[in-house]
N, C-alpha and C positions, 0 to 999 in steps of 0.2 A: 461415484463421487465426482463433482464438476465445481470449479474456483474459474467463472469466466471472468477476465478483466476487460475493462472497457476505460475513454473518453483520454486515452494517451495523444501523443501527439507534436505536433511541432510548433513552440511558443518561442517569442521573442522576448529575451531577458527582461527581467523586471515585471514579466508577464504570469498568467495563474492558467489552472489547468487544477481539473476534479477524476478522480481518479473512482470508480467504482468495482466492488468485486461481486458478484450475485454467486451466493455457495446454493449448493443441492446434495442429496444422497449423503449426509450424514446430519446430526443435530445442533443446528447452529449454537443455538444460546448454550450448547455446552465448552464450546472453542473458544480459545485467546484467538482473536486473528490480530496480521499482521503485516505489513509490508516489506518486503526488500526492496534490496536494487543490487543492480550488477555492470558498470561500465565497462567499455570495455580494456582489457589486461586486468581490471582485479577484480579481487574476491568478491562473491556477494557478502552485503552488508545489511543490517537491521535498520531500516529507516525509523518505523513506529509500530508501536503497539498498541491492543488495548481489551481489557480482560471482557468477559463472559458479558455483562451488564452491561459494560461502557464505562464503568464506576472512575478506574484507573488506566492511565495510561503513561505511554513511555515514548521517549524520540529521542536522536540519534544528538551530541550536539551541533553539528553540523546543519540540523533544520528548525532545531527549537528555536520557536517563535514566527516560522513561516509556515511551519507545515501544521495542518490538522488531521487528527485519525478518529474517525467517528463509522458506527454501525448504527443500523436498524436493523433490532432483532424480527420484526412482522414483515423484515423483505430480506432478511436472510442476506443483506447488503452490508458491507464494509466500503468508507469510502477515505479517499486521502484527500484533503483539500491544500494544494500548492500553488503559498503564493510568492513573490519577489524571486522569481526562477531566477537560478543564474547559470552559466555555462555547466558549470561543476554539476551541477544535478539530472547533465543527461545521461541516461540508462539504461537499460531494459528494467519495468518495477514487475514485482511479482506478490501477489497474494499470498499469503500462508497461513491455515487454520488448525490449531494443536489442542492436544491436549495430553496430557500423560506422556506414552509413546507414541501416537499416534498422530502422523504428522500427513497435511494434504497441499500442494501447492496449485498455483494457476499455470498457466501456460506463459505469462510476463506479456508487457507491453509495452511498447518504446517511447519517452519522452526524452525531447529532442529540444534543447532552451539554445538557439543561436538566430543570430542578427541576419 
């Protein structure tokens, strides 16, 4: 099982940045995937979500209305699309793909929103 994140980075406020996860080794279109983040001193936190289909989804309110959380099931990809970055949303973000008990994360990737 492999969750590789890509397209993190260092943006200047106000700026966008697209966030992709390519899964392997288990059945995508059966997973919720999902994003975290984790700054640093706290806890990881639930950015966005979004079900099996794409149908539903979910964010944090802290991003509603800048962030978007979108898959393609035929590339086995989840992506985050962020935009109006601001200092607060630097992290490490991490992919996550669930289902039941069975939970897979990425290895996370750093975005970094300073002037």
């Amino acid at each position: 099982v492999q969750l590789v994140e890509s397209g993190g980075g260092l943006v200047q406020p106000g700026g966008s940045l697209r966030l992709s996860c390519v899964a392997s080794g288990f059945t995508f279109t059966r997973y919720l995937m999902s994003w975290y983040r984790q700054a640093p001193g706290k806890e990881r936190e639930l950015v966005a979500s979004t079900t099996t289909a794409g149908g539903s989804t979910n964010y944090a309110d802290s991003v509603k209305g800048r962030f978007t959380i979108s898959r393609d099931n035929a590339k086995n990809t989840v992506y985050l699309q962020m935009n109006s970055l601001k200092p607060q949303d630097t992290a490490v973000y991490y992919c996550k793909g669930s289902s039941g008990f069975l939970a897979y994360w990425g290895q996370g990737i750093q975005v970094t929103v300073s002037s």
